[in-house]
N, C-alpha and C positions, 0 to 999 in steps of 0.2 A: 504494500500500500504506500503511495506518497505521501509525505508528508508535507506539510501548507508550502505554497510556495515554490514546490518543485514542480518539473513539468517532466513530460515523456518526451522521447525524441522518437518521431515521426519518419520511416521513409519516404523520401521524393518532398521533402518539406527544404522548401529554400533556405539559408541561411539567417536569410534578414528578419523571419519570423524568431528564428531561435534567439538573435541580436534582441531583437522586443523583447519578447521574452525573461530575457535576463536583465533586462535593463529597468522594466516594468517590476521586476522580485526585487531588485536593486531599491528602486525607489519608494516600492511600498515599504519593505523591509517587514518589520513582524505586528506591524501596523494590526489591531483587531478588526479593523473596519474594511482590510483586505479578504475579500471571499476566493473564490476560483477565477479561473481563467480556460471558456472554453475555446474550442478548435473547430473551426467549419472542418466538412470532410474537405475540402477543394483546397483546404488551406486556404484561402484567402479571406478567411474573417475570423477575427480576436473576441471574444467576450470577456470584459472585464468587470467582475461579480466585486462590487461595494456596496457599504455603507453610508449613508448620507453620502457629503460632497466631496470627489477626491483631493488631497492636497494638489499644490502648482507643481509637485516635483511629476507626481502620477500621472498628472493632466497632460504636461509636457511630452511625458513618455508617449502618451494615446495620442495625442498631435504630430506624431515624430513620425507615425507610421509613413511607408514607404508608399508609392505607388502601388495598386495592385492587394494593398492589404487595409483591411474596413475595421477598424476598432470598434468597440460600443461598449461603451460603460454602463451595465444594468445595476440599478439601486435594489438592493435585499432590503427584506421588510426586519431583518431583525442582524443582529451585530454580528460576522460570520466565526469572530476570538468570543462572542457569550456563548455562541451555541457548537462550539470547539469544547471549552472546560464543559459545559451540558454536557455534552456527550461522554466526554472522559469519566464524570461523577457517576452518569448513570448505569455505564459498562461496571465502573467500580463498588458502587453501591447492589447491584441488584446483577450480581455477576453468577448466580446461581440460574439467571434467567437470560441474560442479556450477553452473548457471546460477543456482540461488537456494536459500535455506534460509532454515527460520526457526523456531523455536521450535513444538510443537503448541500450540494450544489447550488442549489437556487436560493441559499439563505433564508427560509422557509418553514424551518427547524430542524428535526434530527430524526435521523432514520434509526430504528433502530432492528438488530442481527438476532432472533430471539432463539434460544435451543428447541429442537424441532421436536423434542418430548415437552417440555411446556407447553407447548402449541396443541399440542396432539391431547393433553392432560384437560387443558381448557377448553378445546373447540376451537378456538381463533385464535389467532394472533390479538385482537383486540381484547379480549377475556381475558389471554394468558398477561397480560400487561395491568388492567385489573386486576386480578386476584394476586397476584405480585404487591400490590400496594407501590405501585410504578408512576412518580406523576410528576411532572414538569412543569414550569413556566412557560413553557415552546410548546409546540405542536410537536405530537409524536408520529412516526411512520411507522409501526410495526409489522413486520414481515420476516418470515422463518429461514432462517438461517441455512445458509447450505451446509450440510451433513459433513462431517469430519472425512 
């Protein structure tokens, strides 16, 4: 799994996105209000996943883009460093239930990995999180977890 900030490196992906890239983790740094960053499949378009308004270093970076590459800064509804420690406390706390958790993508709240005998114990995924005494600030995702 990645961890914040890092990216995958793509076959047939030009250079200058990777230069972004790095330059955009650069500027955000460990910033909480830094979310994701997705990848058109064609390569040719950046999504950069914030919080409220991005600083002038961030802004900079997104303005910087080259010819041929389309940035877009989407605003998350909730802070994507609050719903990072979310997910860390929940996997931590309720680790008899919750195999993994992690932040969405879409800053939206937290997905969360659940063990597919809880699931099976309770009937659903949303039951098994129930009966857990499982509860959050955010919006939870609950879905079973793939099998060891």
């Amino acid at each position: 799994m990645l961890g914040h900030g890092e990216f995958v490196m793509y076959p047939g992906t030009r250079g200058e996105v990777y230069d972004l890239l790095e330059r955009l983790s650069a500027a955000a740094g460990e910033s909480p209000d830094f979310g994701t960053i997705g990848l058109s499949l064609d390569r040719t378009r950046l999504t950069v996943r914030w919080f409220g308004e991005p600083p002038r270093e961030v802004q900079r970076v997104v303005d910087s883009a080259g010819e041929g590459l389309a940035v877009t800064v989407v605003r998350t509804e909730f802070r994507p460093g609050d719903l990072r420690a979310e997910a860390d406390r929940l996997a931590r706390e309720h680790a008899a239930v919750v195999r993994s958790a992690r932040a969405r993508p879409e800053g939206d709240g937290v997905d969360l990995f659940l063990a597919p005998e809880a699931v099976q114990r309770a009937g659903s995924p949303a039951t098994a999180v129930l009966e857990a005494g499982i509860e959050s600030g955010f919006p939870l995702f609950p879905e079973i977890a793939d099998p060891d």
